[in-house]
N, C-alpha and C positions, 0 to 999 in steps of 0.2 A: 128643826134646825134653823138658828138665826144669824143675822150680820148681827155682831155688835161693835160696838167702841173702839178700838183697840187699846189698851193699857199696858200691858206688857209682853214683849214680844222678846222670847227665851231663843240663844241660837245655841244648836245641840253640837256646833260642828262636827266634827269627822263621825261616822257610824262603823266599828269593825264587830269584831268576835272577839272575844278573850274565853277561852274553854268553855264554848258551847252555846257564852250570854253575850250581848252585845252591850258595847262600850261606848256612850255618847257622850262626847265632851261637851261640857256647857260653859258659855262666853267666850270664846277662843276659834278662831279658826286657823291658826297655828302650824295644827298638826295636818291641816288638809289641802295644802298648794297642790298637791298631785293631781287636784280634780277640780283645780282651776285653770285656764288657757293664760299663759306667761306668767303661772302663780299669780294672776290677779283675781281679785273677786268682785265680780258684779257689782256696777255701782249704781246710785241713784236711788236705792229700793228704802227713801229711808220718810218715817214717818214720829214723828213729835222727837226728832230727831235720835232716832231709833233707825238701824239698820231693818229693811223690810223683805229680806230673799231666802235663796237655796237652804236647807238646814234649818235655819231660823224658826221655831217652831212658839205658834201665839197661843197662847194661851185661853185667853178667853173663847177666838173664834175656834178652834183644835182643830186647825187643819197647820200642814207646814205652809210657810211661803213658794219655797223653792226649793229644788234639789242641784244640786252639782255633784256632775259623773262623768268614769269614761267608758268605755265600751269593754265591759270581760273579755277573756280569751275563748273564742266559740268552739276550741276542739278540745277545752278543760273536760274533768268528769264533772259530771251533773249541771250542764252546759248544754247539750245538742243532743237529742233521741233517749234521754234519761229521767224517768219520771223519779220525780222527789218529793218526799212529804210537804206539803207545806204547815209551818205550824201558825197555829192561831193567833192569832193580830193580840188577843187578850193572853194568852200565856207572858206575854214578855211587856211588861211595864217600866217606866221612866221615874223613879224616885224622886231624880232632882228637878223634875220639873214641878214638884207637889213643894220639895227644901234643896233649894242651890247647893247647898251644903252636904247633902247625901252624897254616895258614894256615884260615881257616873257607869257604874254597870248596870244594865239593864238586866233586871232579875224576874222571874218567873212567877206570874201573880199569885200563886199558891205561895211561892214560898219571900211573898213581899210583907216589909214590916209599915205599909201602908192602909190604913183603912180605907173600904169602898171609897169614904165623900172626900177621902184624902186625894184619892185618883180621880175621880168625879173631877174635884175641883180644877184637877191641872190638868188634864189629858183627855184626849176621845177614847173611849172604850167598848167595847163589843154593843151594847146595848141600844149606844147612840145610833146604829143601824141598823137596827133592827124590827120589824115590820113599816120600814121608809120604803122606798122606791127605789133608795138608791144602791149603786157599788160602793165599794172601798178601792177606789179608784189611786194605784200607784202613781206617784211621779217619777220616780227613779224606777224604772221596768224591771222587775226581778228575771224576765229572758234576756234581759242586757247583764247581769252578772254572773257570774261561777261560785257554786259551791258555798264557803260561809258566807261570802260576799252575797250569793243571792237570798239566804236567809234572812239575812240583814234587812232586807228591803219588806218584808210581812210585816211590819209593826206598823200599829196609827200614826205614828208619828213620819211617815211617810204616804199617807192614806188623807184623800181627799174626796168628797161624797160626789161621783159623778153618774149622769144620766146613763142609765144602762148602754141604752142604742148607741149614743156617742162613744161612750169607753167600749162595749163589746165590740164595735161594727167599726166604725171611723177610726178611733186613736187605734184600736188594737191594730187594724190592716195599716196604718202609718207606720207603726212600731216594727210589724215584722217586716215591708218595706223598706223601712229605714233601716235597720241592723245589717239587712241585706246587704246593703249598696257602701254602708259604713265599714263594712266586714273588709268586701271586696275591693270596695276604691280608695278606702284611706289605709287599714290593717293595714292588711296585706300585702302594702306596696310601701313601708314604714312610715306611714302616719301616724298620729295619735288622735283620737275621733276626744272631742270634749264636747260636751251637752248639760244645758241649763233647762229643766222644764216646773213651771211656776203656774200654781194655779192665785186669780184674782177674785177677790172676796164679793158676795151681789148679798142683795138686800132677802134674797130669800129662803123659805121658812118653810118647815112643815108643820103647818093650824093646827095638826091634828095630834100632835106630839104632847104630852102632858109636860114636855120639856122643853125648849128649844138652846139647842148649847152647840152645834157645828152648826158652823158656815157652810154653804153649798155657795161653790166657785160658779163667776159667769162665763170665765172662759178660763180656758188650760190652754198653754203654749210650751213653745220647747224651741229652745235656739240651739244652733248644730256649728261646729267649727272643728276643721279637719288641719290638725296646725302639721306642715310637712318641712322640712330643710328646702325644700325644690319650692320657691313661693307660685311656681304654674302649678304645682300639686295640690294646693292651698282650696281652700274652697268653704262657704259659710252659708247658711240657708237658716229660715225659719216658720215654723205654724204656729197656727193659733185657730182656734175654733171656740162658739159658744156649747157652753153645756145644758146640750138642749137636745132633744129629741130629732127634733127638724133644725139640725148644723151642717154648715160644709165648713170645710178646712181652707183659710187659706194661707197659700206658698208666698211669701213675702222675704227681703234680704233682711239681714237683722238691723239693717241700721234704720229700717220702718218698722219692726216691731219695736226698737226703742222707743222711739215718737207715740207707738199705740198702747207701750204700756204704760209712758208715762200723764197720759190721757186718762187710761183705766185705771191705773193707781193711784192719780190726782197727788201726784209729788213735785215738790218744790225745785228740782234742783233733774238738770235732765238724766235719764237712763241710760248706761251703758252694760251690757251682757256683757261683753268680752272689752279687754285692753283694747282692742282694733278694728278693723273692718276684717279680719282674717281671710285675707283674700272672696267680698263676695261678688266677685265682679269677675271673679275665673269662669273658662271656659271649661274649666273639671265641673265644677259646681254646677256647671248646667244641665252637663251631659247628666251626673248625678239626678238630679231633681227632674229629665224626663223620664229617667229610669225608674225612680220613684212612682211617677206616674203614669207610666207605664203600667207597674205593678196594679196601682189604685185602683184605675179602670182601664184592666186589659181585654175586657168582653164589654159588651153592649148590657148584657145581663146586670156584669156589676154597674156598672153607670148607671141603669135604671133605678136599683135594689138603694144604690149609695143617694143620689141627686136629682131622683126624678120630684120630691116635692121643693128643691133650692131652686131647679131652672124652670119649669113651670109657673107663669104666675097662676096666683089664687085663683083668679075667672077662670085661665084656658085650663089649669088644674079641675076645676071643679066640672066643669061641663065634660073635660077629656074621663074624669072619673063616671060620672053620671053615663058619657053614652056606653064605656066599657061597659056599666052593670047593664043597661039595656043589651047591648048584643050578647053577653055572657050568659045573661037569662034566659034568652029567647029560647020557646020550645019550637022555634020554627027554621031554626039556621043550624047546620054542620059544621060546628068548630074545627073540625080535621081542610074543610076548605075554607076557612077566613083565612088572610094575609095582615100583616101590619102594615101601612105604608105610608108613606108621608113624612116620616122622619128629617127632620132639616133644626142647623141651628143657629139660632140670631143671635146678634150683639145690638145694644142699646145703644146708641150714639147719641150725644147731647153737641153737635156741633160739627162743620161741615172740617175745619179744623182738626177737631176731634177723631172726625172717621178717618180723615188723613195719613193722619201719625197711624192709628190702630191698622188702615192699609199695610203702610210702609213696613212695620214693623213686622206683623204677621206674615209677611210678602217673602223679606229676608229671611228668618228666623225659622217661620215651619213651611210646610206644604201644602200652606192655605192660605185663599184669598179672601178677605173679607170683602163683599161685594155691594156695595151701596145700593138699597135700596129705596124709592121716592117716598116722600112725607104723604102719608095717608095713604098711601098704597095697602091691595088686600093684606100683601103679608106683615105690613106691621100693624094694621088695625089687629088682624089677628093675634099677634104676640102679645098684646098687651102689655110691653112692657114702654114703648119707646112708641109717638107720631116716625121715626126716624131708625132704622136699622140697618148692619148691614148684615149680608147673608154669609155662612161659610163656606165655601166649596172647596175642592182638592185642585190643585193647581194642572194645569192643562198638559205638562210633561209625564205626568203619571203614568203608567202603564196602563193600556185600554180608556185611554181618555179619548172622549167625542167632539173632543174642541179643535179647531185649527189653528195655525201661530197665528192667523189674521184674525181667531175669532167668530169663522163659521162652524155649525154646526156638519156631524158627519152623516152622511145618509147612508143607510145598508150596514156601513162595517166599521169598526173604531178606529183610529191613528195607529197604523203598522208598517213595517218597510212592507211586504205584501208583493212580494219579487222584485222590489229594485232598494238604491243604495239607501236612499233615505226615506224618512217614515211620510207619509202621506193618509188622505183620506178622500173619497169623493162627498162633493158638497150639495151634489142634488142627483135629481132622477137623471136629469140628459149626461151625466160624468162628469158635472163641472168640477173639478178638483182643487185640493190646496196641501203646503207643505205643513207637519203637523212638525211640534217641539219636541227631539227625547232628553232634552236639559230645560231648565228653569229659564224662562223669558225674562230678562233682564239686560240695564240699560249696558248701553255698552257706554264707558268709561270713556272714548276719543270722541264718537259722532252724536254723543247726548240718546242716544235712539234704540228703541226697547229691540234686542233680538236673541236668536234662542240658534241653537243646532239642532243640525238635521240627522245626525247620524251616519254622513257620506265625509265628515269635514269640514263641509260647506255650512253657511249662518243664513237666515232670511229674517227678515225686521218681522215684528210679534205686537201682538199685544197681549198683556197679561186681564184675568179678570176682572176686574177690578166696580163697576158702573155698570145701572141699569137706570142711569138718571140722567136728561139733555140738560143742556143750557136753560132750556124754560122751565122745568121742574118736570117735565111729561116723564110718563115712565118709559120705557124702551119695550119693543114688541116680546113678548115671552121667551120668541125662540133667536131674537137677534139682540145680546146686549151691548153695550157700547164695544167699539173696537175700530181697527183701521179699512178692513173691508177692501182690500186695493186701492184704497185712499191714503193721499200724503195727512189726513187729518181725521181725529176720531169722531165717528158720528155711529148711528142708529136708526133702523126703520122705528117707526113707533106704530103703526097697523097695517093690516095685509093690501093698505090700497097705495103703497109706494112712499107713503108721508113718507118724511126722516128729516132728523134735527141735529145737530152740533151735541157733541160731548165732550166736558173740559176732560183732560189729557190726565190722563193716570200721575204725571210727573205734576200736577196741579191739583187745584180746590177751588170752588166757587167761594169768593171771599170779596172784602173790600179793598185788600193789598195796596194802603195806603192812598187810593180814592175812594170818594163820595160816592160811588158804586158798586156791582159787584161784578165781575168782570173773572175771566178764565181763560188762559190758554188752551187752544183749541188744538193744538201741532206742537210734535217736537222736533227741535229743541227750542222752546220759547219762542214759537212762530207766530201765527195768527193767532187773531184773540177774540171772543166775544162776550158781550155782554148775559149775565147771567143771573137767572134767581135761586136760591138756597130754603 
């Protein structure tokens, strides 16, 4: 299987049934508004000025570009719990892609007035995949359509050679995921779910082929737009993944896949999927897309199974592989008593800036803190990924959380009311106590000043997780990370012999903020300040 040239590039428009065979119209996309979002089509996709998408079917490379769709009815027959023949991608061939001029029904290669090298020439055929590696990987999902509609979708001309792992494992659990949540939040509440999924052509081959004639795609995407009358109902998302063994998927709005395809497609003239931005700035589309993810990885299990070789680097992969085979080996250990432990997960930060924003945002948005960790510190030498990380943890309102609103640790028993009005915890052996948060620590809006509720009514000033790093770079003692401590200003011990240093303020960064230094608020709201290194 090879990249070549491109020369001509056949678009089949609309694909139906007409008794029994399917009807590809070629040069026209006319008949197919229904499966475009505002009847527009994809723009951008064009090469030696040659439209380059959905339908558009190349010739040389024989794969399609793109498909444009929209979601079947999921309680049709042969839709939902109804097993259906599928017929062979090679029973049904493309005339007019061998002579324009042929008839545009797709007729049954038995009874085609085409010879083998006639089809050879113009189309992918059973053969070109066979003893490869690869699937016959749909773009248009044949579980996204009903009845003749889903037969339609078996032919090569919808077939693009994908990496087993990737199509069986990733795209497939996206697919059922997604239909899910398409069904549910746009269906069924009168949306119209439209999707664009487009595979991008790479340079690679199979050597060992006596032939090489399909493209094998580098990456497969799919832009999603749920166009509703209510534009809060509205909502647009997108993926895209390499076709590759070792891919993760990533969730992007589609107005960054535009940018990323018009990079990987190397075209002239910028990319647009849809007419709009189809709402992807909604708060439907969010909820939607943690559902999805949700779905993704709802056990630990599948997050290992799906991503333990993307978030792992290479070093800590290789040695984490290595000691497993050592302890899985040993004829000296009872596996019924080993534990896994140590689980934790970091983020890369390239800038004190940087970890900022990814604080803030993650602070509001989910139920975790990203938690700065110091430069050279164990745990980021160990990640390998980043001098620089921060850490993630569950935010301190959670339920059975060991943290206090000021920030200490709990001793004995976790954050409960525990017989009185609001939630508490003791902070040491002698009872020293403190008020814990059953709401989210956050600034209050009037006095600039982090505080949280107590579950009696009543509020007490907080700090959220946030630092494990002083004003000088020192790291902060294990069990005491930055926070207010009964102080009007954030600071930390840093070892058990009392030291402690200044911590710039969750509502700050260590930066140069327009001086020749660098320098941090130390107190809120924009109190005292100290000088600082990063």
């Amino acid at each position: 299987m090879s990249h070549r040239t491109m020369d001509w590039l056949m678009p089949l428009g609309c694909v139906s049934l007409w008794v029994g065979l399917v009807l590809s119209e070629v040069g026209s996309f006319s008949r197919c508004y229904d499966y475009f979002y505002k009847d527009v089509e994809p723009h951008g996709f064009r090469y030696s000025n040659l439209y380059h998408f959905a339908t558009l079917y190349d010739r040389p490379q024989r794969i399609p570009r793109w498909s444009a769709y929209t979601l079947g009815d999921p309680n049709c027959p042969g839709q939902a719990g109804e097993v259906q023949t599928k017929p062979r991608c090679s029973d049904l061939v493309c005339p007019q892609l061998a002579h324009p001029d042929e008839s545009p029904d797709m007729t049954k290669e038995a009874d085609s007035t085409l010879s083998p090298d006639e089809r050879r020439s113009s189309q992918a055929i059973n053969e070109d995949y066979e003893d490869t590696s690869y699937d016959r990987g749909h773009l248009n999902p044949n579980a996204f359509q009903c009845n003749v509609g889903r037969t339609a979708t078996f032919t090569l001309t919808n077939a693009a050679p994908m990496d087993p792992c990737f199509n069986r494992i990733r795209w497939a659990k996206l697919e059922e995921a997604l239909k899910r949540q398409l069904t549910g939040s746009c269906r069924n509440v009168g949306g119209k779910p439209y999707l664009v999924t487009g595979a991008v052509p790479s340079d690679k081959w199979d050597r060992n082929r006596p032939y090489n004639r399909v493209s094998v795609p580098s990456h497969i995407w799919t832009a999603v737009c749920c166009d509703h009358r209510d534009n809060n109902c509205k909502f647009s998302f997108a993926f895209i993944g390499e076709n590759k063994e070792v891919s993760s998927l990533q969730i992007i709005p589609v107005e960054q896949l535009n940018t990323e395809l018009s990079h990987l497609y190397k075209t002239l003239e910028p990319v647009n999927v849809f007419k709009d931005d189809c709402g992807f700035k909604s708060q439907k589309g969010q909820k939607v897309l943690s559902a999805i993810k949700e779905a993704l990885y709802n056990t630990f299990q599948n997050f290992i199974i799906d991503s333990y070789s993307q978030l792992l680097p290479p070093a800590k992969r290789s040695k984490l592989d290595r000691e497993t085979s050592q302890v899985m080996t040993s004829q000296t250990l009872d596996q019924k008593k080993m534990q896994l432990t140590g689980i934790g997960f970091l983020v890369s930060i390239s800038s004190m800036a940087d970890w900022h924003s990814q604080f803030e945002t993650t602070y509001k948005q989910d139920n975790l803190a990203c938690v700065l960790a110091p430069a050279a510190a164990a745990v980021a030498e160990a990640s390998g990924i980043s001098d620089t990380v921060c850490t993630l943890q569950e935010q301190k309102h959670l339920p059975n959380s060991r943290v206090t609103a000021q920030g200490w640790s709990c001793v004995g028993q976790a954050c409960g009311y525990q017989g009185y009005a609001y939630s508490w915890c003791y902070t040491s052996d002698s009872k020293n106590w403190d008020y814990c948060c059953v709401e989210k620590c956050t600034v209050n809006p009037a006095s600039k000043l982090y505080e949280c509720p107590l579950g009696d009514g009543s509020t007490t000033k907080c700090s959220p997780q946030y630092s494990t790093v002083t004003v000088s770079g020192k790291a902060c003692r294990a069990d005491h990370p930055c926070g207010l401590y009964g102080e009007r200003y954030f600071w930390c011990y840093t070892d058990y012999r009392d030291n402690w240093d200044y911590c710039c303020s969750p509502q700050d960064y260590c930066g140069y903020h327009n001086y020749d230094y660098q320098w941090c608020y130390s107190r809120d709201p924009a109190g005292s300040w100290q000088y600082c290194t990063s």
